[in-house]
C-alpha angles and dihedrals in degrees: 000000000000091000096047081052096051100045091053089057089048089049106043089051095052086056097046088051102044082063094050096053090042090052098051097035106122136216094235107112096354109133096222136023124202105226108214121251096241091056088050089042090056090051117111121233121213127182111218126201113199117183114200149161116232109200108184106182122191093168133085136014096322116034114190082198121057126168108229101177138024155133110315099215096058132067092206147052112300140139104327099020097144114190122186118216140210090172129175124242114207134190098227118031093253113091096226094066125103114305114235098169150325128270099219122174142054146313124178125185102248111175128082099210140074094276100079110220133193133211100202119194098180143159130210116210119185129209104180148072121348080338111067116129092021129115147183133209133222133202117170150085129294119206096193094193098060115094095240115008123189139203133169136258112234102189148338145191143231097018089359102060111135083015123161137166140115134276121221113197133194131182112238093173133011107181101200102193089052101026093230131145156182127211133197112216127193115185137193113200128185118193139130 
């Protein structure tokens, strides 16, 4: 019986405690908060639709696309060609309209067969309008044969923060003797 008593009094003060500690525990210095559900239900939800020109240039003097790793028995682009990118996104699909962002990030060539396929890890910074200093960022596949090709956008930052949606691309110009290309983006992003 003494041992039964004494084990109810250890236990109801661990728990209390346990709730004690759990109370006046701060936020300064704790790795995660949980926000409560009544704060995320009062945020306020947009759709965004951005229209842009994507010009990746690997030709010239000053290349915006410049392969940085790949297969070392072969001079071109095959399976593991991997490029990093600083392009330029334009308004019009001529690069020398109006410049709304950078395209900054990498794409490396990730499939084996005849369909050439890209993974993309790209962000979208943007440098006009309501949306200067913004970005988006980008994580998907890229099936460059395919007429228009998606992939979703995974975060942003600045109006974008929380942001999520999807990117549908489309190739305008493929220049074959210089590999370069424009693409036409439009994108659906939905953020607070």
């Amino acid at each position: 019986m003494a041992s039964n008593s004494l084990n109810f009094p250890l236990f109801t003060f661990f728990l209390v405690t346990l709730l004690i500690t759990s109370i006046t525990t701060t936020a300064d210095g704790t790795f995660s908060d949980e926000v409560s559900e009544a704060i995320s239900l009062k945020r306020i939800e947009k759709t965004t639709h951005l229209h842009f020109y994507f010009h990746d240039i690997t030709s010239g003097k000053n290349p915006t696309a410049v392969k940085i790793a790949g297969p070392q028995d072969s001079p071109g682009v095959g399976f593991g060609s991997t490029f990093i990118i600083d392009d330029a996104l334009t308004e019009g699909p001529e690069l020398t309209s109006k410049l709304v962002g950078r395209a900054q990030g990498m794409y490396a060539l990730a499939s084996q067969n005849n369909n050439p396929e890209l993974l993309m890890v790209v962000t979208y910074k943007f440098v006009e309008g309501p949306y200067n200093g913004s970005s988006i960022s980008v994580l998907g596949r890229n099936p460059v044969m395919n007429d228009v090709r998606e992939f979703p956008v995974v975060g942003g930052n600045g109006l974008f923060r929380l942001a999520r949606g999807y990117a549908l691309a489309h190739t305008v110009m493929f220049d074959i003797a210089t590999g370069d290309v424009t693409v036409e983006y439009n994108v659906y992003v939905m953020h607070s």
